[in-house]
C-alpha positions in Angstrom: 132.5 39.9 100.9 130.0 39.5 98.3 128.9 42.1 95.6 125.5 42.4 96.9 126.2 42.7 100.7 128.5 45.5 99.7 125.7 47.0 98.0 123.3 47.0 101.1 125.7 48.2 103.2 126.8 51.2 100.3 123.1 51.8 100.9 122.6 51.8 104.0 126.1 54.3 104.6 124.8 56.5 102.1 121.4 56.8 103.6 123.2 57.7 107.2 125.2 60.2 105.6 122.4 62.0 103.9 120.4 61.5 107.5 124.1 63.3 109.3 124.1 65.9 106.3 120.5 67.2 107.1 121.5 67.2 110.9 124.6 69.0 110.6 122.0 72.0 107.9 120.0 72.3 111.2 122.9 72.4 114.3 124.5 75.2 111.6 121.5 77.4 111.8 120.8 76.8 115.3 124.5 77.6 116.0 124.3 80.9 113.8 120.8 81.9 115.9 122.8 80.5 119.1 126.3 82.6 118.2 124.1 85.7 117.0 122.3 85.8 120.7 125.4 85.3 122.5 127.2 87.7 120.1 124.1 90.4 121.6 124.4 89.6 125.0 128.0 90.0 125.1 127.0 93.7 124.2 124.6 94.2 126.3 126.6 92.9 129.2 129.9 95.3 127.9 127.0 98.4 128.0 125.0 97.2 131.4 128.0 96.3 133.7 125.2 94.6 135.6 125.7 91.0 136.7 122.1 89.9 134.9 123.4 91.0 132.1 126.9 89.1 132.4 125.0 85.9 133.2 122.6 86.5 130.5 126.4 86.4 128.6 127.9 83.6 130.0 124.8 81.8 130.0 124.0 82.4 126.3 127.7 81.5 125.4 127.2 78.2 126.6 124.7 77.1 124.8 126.7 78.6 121.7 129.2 76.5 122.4 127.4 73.5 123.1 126.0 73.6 120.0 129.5 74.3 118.1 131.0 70.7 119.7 127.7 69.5 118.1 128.5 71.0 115.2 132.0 69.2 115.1 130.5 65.7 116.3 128.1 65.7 113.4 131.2 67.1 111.1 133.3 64.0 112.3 130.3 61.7 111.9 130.1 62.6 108.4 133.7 61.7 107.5 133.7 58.9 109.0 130.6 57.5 107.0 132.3 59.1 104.2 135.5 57.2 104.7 133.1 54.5 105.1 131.6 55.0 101.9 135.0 55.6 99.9 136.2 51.6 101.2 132.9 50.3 100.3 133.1 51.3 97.0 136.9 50.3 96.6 135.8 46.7 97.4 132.6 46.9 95.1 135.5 47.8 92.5 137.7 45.5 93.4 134.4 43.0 93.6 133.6 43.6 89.7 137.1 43.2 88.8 
C-alpha cells in the first residue's frame, strides 16, 4: 500500500474516531440523565406500591438500559477504529522505512 493511501485512510480513521468520541460524550450524559430518572422512579415505585408507579419503573429502566448497550456499541466502535488507527500507522512506519 502506498505512503499516501495510508495517509488518507489515517485521516479519514482519525476523523471517525473523533466523530464516535463526541457520540459516545453525548450517549454518557444521556445515560447519566436516563440512569438518574430510572434511579427516582425505582423510589417512587418502592414508596407508592402502585402499579403506575412500577411501570413508570420498569419503563424508565428500559430506556436506561437501552442507552447503556449504546454506550457499549459506541465504546466497541471506538476501539476498533483505534485498532484501526494503531495498524495504519504501523504500515506508515514500516512504509518510511
Amino acid at each position: 500500500m502506498s505512503r499516501s493511501l495510508i495517509e488518507r485512510r489515517l485521516v479519514e480513521v482519525n476523523r471517525r474516531l473523533r466523530r464516535a468520541r463526541e457520540e459516545l460524550s453525548v450517549v454518557d450524559e444521556q445515560l447519566g440523565a436516563l440512569t438518574e430518572a430510572a434511579e427516582e422512579t425505582r423510589i417512587r415505585a418502592l414508596v407508592s406500591e402502585t402499579p403506575l408507579a412500577d411501570h413508570d419503573h420498569r419503563d424508565a429502566q428500559r430506556h436506561a438500559d437501552a442507552m447503556a448497550r449504546s454506550r457499549a456499541a459506541a465504546m466497541a466502535s471506538i476501539a476498533e477504529l483505534e485498532r484501526a488507527q494503531d495498524d495504519l500507522l504501523d504500515r506508515l512506519v514500516i512504509e518510511s522505512r
